[in-house]
Every structure is written in structure tokens, then in C-alpha cells.
C-alpha positions as CSV (number, residue, x, y, z in Angstrom):
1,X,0.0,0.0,0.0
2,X,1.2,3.5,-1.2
3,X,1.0,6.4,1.0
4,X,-0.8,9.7,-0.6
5,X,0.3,12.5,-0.4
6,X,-1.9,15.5,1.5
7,X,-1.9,18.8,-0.3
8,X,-1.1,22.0,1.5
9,X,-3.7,24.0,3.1
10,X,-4.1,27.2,1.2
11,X,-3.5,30.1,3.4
12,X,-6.1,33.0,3.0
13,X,-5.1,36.4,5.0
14,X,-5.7,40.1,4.6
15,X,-3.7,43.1,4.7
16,X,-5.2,46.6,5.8
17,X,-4.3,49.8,4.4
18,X,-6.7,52.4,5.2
19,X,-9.8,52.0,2.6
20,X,-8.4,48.8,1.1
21,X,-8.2,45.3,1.9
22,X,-6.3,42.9,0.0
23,X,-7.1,39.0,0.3
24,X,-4.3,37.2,-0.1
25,X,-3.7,33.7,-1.3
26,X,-0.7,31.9,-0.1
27,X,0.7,35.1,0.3
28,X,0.0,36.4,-3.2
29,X,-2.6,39.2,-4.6
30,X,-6.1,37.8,-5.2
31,X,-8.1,40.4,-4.7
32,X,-8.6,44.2,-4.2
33,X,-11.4,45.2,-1.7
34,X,-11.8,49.1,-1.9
35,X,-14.3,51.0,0.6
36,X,-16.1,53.5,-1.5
37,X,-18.3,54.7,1.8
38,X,-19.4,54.0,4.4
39,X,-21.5,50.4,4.1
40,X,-20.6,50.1,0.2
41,X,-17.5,48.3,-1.5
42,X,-16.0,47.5,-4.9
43,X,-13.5,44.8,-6.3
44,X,-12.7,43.0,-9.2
45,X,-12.1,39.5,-8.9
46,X,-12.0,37.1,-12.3
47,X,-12.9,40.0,-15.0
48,X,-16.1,40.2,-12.9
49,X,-16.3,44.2,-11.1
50,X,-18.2,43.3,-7.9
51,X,-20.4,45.4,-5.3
52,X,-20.8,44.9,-1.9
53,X,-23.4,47.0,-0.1
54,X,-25.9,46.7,2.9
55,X,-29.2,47.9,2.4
56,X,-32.4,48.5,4.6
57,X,-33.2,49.1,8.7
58,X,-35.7,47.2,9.2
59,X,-34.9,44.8,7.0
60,X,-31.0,45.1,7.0
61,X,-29.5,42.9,4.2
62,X,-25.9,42.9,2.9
63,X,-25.7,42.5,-1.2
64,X,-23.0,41.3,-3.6
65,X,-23.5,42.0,-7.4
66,X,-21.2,41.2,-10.2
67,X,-21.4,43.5,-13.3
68,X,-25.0,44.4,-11.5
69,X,-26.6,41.3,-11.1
70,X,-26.6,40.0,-7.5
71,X,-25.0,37.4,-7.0
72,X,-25.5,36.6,-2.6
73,X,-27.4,38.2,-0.5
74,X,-27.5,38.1,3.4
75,X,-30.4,38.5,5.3
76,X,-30.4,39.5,9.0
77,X,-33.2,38.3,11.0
78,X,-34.6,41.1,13.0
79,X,-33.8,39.3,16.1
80,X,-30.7,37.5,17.5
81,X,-27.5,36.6,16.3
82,X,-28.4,35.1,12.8
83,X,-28.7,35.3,9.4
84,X,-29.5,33.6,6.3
85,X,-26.9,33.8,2.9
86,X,-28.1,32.6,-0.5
87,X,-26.4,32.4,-3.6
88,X,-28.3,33.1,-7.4
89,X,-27.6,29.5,-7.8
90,X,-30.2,28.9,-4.5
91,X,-27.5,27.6,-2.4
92,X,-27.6,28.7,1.3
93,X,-25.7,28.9,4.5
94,X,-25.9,30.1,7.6
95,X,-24.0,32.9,9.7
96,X,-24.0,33.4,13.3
97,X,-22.2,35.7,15.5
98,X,-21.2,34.3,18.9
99,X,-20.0,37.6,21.8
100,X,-18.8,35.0,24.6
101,X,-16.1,35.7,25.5
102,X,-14.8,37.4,22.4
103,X,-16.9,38.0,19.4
104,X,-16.6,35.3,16.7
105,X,-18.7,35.2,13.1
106,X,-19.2,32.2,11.7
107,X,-20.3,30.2,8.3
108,X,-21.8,27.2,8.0
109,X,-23.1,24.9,5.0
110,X,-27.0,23.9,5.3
111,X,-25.8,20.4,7.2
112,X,-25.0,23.4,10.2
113,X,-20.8,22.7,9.6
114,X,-18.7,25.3,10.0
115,X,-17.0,26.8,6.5
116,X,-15.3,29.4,7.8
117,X,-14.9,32.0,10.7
118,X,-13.4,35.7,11.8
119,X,-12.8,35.6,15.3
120,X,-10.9,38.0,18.4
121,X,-8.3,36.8,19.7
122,X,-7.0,38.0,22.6
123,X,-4.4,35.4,24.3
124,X,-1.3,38.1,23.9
125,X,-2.7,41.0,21.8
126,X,-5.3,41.4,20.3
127,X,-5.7,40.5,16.5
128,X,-8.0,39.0,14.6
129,X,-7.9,35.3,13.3
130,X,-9.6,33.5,9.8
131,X,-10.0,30.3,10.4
132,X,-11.4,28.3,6.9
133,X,-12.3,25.3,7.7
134,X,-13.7,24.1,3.9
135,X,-12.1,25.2,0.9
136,X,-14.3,23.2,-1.3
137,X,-17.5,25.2,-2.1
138,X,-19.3,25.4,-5.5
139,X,-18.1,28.0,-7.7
140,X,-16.4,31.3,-6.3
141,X,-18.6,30.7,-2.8
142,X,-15.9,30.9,-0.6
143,X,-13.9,33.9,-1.9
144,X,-17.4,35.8,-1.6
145,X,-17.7,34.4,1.7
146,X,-14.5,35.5,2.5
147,X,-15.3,39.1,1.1
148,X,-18.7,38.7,3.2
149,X,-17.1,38.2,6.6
150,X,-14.3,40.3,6.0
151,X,-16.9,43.2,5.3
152,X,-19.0,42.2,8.3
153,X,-16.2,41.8,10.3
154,X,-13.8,44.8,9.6
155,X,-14.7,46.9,12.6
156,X,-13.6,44.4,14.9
157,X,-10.6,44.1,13.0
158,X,-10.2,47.9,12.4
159,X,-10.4,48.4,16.7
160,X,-7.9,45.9,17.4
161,X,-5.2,44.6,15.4
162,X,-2.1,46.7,15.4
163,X,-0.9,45.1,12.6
164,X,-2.4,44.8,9.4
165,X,-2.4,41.6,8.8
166,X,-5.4,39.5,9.4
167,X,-3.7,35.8,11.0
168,X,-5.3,32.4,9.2
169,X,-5.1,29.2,10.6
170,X,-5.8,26.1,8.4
């Protein structure tokens, strides 16, 4: 019997540089996330330009469009500390944010496991973590769920990292 060999996890991180965001791939460039204002970004990822924008109050919802057709949209529910994501394609997962102790957000698939997660971290410093937990998603699903979380996320991450990298553990 032959012993196979496990790939690599691929490393995901951002770096932070006052209204951008760049994801990074295994330390490379993948993508550009520029702040445009306040609640409304723009980036360009495979010759597609994207939007990302929340909309509503009473019905608060966070949208993604490529070349202006949406392509995700998350839906807060009015009360508590979830929300619903689904793709064009009808696909859905789940997001929760968890404040105890620190505050975490969270992804999940429909089966309820977790995809992945921004978290605080606060053992020496505090700093901000991405954990991805399933790199196999139809499509580009988890590079907009990476873009999703980071935009959800980036006031925590803004408040307490000194550094501007955003830490990812496989």
C-alpha cells in the first residue's frame, strides 16, 4: 500500500491599508477590496467588477453584485445573532455571531458545519484570526464568503489589530 500525499492547506489572510483590503492567497494578490463609503465596497475578482453594499433598517441585508446582477445576499433576521446567505444559484448557508467571550462570526453549510470564521483573539494581543475550515464550495462561494465576513467583520478588526495583517489558521 502506497501512501498519498496531503496537499497543503491554502493560506487565505488580509492586509489593511486604510480603505483597502487585500485577500491574499498563499501570500499572493487575489483580490482588491476598496471601501467607496461608508457600508458600500467594490472589487474585481475574475474579469467580474463586484459590489458589496448593505441595504435596509428594518430589514438590514448585505448584497453582492457582479457587473449588476446580484449574485449573494444576506439576510439579518430582526432578532438574535443570525442570518440567512443565499447564492443566485439557490445555495444557502448560515451565519451566526457568537459575543462569549470574544466576538466570533461564523459560516456554515446547510448540514450546520462550519465553512469558515473571523474571530478575536485575545491570548497576547489582540488580533483578529480567519480560520477556513472548507475550501471546497461550488463555484467562487468561498472567496465571496471570505469578502462577506471580512466586510462584516472589519470593525472588529479595524479596533484591534495593530498590525495589518489579518492571521489564518488552516
Amino acid at each position: 500500500m502506497g501512501s498519498r500525499a496531503v496537499p497543503a492547506p491554502i493560506r487565505y489572510s488580509w492586509a489593511i491599508d486604510k480603505r483597502k483590503a487585500t485577500l491574499l492567497k498563499d501570500g499572493k494578490e487575489h483580490l482588491v477590496l476598496e471601501e467607496e463609503k461608508r457600508g458600500r465596497s467594490t472589487f474585481t475578482y475574475r474579469n467580474a467588477r463586484y459590489t458589496l453594499q448593505n441595504e435596509g433598517f428594518w430589514n438590514p441585508r448585505t448584497i453582492i453584485e457582479a457587473n449588476g446582477e446580484q449574485v449573494l445576499q444576506l439576510k439579518r433576521h430582526f432578532l438574535g445573532s443570525k442570518a440567512t446567505i443565499e447564492f443566485a444559484d439557490a445555495t444557502k448557508y448560515q451565519c451566526k455571531v457568537r459575543n462569549a467571550p470574544l466576538v466570533k462570526l461564523i459560516f456554515e453549510n446547510a448540514q450546520g458545519e462550519p465553512i469558515l470564521s473571523y474571530r478575536l483573539d485575545a491570548a497576547l494581543r489582540p488580533r483578529t484570526v480567519l480560520e477556513v475550515n472548507n475550501g471546497k464550495l461550488p463555484g467562487d462561494h468561498l472567496v465571496l464568503l471570505l469578502v462577506l465576513g471580512f466586510h462584516a467583520f472589519k470593525g472588529v478588526v479595524k479596533e484591534n489589530d495593530d498590525s495589518d495583517l489579518i492571521v489564518m489558521v488552516a
